[in-house]
C-alpha positions in Angstrom: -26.9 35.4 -31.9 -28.4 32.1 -32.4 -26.2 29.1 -32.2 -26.6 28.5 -36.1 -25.2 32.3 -36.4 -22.3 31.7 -34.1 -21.6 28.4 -35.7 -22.0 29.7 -39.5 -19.6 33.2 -38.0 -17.2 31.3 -36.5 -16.3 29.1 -39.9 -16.7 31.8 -42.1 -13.8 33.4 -39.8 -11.5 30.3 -39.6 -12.0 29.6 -42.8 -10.4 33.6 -43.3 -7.8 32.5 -40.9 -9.4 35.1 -38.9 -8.4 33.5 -35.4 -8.2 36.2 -32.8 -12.2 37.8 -34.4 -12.8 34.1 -33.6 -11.8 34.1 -30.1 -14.6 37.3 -29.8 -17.1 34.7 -30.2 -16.5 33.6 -26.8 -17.9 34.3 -23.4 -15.2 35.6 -21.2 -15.4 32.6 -18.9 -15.3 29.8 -21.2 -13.9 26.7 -20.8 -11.5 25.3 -23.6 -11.2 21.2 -23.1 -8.2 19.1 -25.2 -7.8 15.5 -25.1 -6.8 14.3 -21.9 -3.0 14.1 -20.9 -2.7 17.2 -23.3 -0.8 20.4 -21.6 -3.3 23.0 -20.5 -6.2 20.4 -20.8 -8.6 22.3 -19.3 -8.4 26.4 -19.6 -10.7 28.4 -18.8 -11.6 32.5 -19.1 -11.0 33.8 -22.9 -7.3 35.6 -21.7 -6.1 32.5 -21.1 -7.4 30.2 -24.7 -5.7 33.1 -26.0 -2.7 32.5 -24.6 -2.9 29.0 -25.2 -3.4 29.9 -29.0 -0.4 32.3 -29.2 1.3 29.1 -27.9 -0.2 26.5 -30.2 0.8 29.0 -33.0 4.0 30.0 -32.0 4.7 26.0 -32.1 4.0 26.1 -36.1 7.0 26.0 -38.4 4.6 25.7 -41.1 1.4 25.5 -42.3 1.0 23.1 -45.7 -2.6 23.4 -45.7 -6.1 21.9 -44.0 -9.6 22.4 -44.3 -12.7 23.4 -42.5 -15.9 21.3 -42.6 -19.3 22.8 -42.1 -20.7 23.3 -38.9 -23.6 20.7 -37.6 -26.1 22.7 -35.5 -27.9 20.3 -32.4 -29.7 23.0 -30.1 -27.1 24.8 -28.0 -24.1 22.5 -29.4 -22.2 22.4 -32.8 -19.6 20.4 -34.2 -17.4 21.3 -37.0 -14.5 18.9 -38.5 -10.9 20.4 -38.7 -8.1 18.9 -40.7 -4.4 20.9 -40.6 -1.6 19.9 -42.0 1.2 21.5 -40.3 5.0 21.1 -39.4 6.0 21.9 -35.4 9.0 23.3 -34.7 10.6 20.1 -33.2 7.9 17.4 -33.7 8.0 17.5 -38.0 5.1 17.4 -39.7 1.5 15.9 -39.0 -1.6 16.1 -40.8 -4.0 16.8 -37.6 -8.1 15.4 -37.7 -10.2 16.7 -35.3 -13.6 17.5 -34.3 -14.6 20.6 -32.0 -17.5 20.5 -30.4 -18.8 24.1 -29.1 -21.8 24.8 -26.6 -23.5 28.3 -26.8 -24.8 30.0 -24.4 -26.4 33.8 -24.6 -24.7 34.0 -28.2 -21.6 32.9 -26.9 -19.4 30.0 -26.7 -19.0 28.8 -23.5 -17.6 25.8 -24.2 -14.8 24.2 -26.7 -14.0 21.0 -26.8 -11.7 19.6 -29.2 -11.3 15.4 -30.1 -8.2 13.7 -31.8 -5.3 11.6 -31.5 -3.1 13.1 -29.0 -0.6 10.3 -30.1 0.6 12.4 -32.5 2.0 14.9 -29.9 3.8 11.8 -28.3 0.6 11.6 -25.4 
């Protein structure tokens, strides 16, 4: 797949709240990177981003909405803006902005990295 395709299939699955078809868009060694002084800031190989995941989801209380921006294409690298408005069990409720930034490499991603304000997880 080209990077427009992976881009373009992994929205289209987000956006379906498709999460786990998303994580088969990823090369089995790839790196996921969160903001800095984040647990798990750096993971890599796709067993463990899915752990991470369960993780990240098992945190939610609720989910009150968000929204999924389209998907900017710049040669091996795409960037897609992520809102989510969710309640953590523990934390109460935050309306999350972020931008992911993806590197593909053979049709996959190798590389997720993910931008925000890790304020709002007390970092």
């Amino acid at each position: 797949m080209t990077t427009q395709e992976v881009a373009d299939k992994l929205v289209n699955l987000c956006r379906e709240g498709k999460h786990q078809e998303a994580y088969g868009l990823y090369a089995k060694d790839a790196w996921s990177i969160e903001m800095p002084g984040v647990p798990n800031e750096k993971t890599q190989g796709i067993d463990n981003i899915l752990k991470g995941y369960e993780t990240w989801a098992n945190s939610i209380e609720e989910m009150h909405g968000g929204s999924i921006g389209d998907p900017v294409v710049a040669g091996n690298h795409f960037t897609v803006p992520m809102i989510s408005d969710v309640t953590f069990k523990g934390m109460g409720r935050c309306k999350m902005e972020e931008l992911c930034v993806y590197e593909v490499e053979n049709g996959k991603i190798k590389k997720a990295q993910f931008f925000y304000d890790p304020s709002m997880f007390g970092g």
